[in-house]
N, C-alpha and C positions, 0 to 999 in steps of 0.2 A: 632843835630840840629832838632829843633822842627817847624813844620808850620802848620800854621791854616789857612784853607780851606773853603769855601763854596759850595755845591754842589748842583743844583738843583732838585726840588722835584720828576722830571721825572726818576732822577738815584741818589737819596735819600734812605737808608734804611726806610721802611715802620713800624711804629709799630700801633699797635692793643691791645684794651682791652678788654676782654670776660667776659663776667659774668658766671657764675654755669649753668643759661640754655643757655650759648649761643648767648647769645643776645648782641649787639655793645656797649661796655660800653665808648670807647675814642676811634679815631686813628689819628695819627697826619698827617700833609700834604701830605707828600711823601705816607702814607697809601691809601688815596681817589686817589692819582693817579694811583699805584700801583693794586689797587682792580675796578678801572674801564678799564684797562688794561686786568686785570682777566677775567672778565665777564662786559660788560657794561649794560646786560638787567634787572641787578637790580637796586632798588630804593635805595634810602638814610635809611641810617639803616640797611639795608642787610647784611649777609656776605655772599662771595662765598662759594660751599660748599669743596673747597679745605681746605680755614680756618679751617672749621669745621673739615676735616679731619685729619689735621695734631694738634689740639687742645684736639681730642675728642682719638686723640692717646696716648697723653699726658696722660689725664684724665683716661684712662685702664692701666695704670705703678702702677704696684705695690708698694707701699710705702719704699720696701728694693731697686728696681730699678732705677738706676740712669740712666740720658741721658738726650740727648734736642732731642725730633723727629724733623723730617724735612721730607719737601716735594718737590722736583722738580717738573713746570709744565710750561708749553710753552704756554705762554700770547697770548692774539690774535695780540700785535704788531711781531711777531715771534721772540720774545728774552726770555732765558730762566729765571724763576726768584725760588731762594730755599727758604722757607716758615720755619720757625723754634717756635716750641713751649714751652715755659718756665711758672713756676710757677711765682707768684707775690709775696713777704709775704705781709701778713697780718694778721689780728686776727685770723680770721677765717680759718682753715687749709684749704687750697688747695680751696683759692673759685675764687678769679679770673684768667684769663690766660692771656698773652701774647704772641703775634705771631709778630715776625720780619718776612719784607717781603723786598730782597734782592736780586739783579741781580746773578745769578750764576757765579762762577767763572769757567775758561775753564776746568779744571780738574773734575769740577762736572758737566759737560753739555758733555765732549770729550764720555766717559761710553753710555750714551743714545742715541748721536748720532752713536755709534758702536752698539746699540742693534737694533737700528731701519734700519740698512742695515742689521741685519740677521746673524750677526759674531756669532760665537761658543765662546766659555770660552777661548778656548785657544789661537783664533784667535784674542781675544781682549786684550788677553795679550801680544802677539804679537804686535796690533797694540799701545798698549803703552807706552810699549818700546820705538816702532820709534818714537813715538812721544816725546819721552826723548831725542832724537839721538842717543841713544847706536847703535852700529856695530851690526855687528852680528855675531860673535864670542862674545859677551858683552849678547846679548841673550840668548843666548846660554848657559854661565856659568850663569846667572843671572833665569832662567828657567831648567835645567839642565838638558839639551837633548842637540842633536846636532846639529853642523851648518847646516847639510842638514836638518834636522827637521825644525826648523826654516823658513829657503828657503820652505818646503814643504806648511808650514802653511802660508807664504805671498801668493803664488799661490793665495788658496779661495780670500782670503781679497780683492788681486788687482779686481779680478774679481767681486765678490760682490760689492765693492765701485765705478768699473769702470774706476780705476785708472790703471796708469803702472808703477808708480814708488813709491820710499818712500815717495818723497817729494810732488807729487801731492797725496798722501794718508792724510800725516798730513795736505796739506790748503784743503782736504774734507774733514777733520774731524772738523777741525778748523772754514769753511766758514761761518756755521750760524752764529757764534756767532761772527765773529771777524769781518770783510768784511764790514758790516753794520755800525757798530758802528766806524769802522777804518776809514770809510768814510766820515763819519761825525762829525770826532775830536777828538773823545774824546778823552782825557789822559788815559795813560795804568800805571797802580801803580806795585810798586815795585813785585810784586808777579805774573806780568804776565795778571793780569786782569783791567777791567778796572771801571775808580774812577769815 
């Protein structure tokens, strides 16, 4: 079954057109929302220099190198949004660029929210685990050390996130991004995130 949807431009994928220098060649509605969200202290025709960053990423890929860079950055409304960079074709090889600009989904905002309390490597793998629900014995084999290892490495986490259990560990991993928006309606799409 197939449905067609309208979504407003506030939570809209954002797209963007760049010229060779850089400069705003088109970006459609959801973009002018999306990029005054970014940075509101620019004029019309600006682009943030996030754009820039994750465009001008693009533009140092080697010709044998494939990928779409991408940028996560936390807008001044505090929601997190990923920035993606693609070529365009045209005649002219590699001359204009395209930048989708798109609410993050929890699996790419969960990671930064775990850097910015301070987790180690291994403590963030730890914590996303729980966040999957695995056991811990599931951990465990899934990481492969043991249950009391495991148990070792929750210790720091609770403590850094300020948390005492699993579960209040995943809604502070989870609170920026879901809380807000949970609050305010929005539909959550098949994947956990929201449309």
């Amino acid at each position: 079954m197939r449905s067609l949807a309208s979504t407003p431009p506030a939570d809209a994928p954002g797209l963007i057109v760049l010229a060779v220098d850089g400069s705003l060649v088109s970006a459609n509605p959801a973009a002018a929302v999306w990029l005054e969200e970014i940075d509101a202290s620019l004029s019309g025709g600006e682009v943030p220099i996030e754009v820039h960053a994750v465009a001008g990423r693009l533009r140092r890929l080697g010709p044998s190198e494939v990928g779409v860079p991408h940028l996560r950055v936390l807008t001044r409304a505090g929601r997190w949004a990923t920035l993606h960079a693609s070529w365009l074709p045209s005649d002219e090889a590699r001359a204009n660029v395209a930048v989708i600009i798109e609410a993050s989904t929890p699996a790419e905002v969960a990671p930064l929210v775990m850097i910015a309390y301070g987790l180690a490597a291994q403590e963030r793998a730890i914590t996303q685990l729980v966040c999957q629900g695995l056991s811990t014995r599931e951990m465990a084999a899934r990481l492969q050390i043991t249950v009391n290892t495991v148990q070792d490495h929750l210790k720091p986490v609770f403590e850094k996130t300020g948390v005492r259990s699993r579960r209040e560990l995943v809604a502070t991993i989870l609170r920026q991004q879901y809380l807000p928006r949970a609050k305010a309606g929005h539909p959550i799409g098949p994947d956990g995130g929201f449309v």
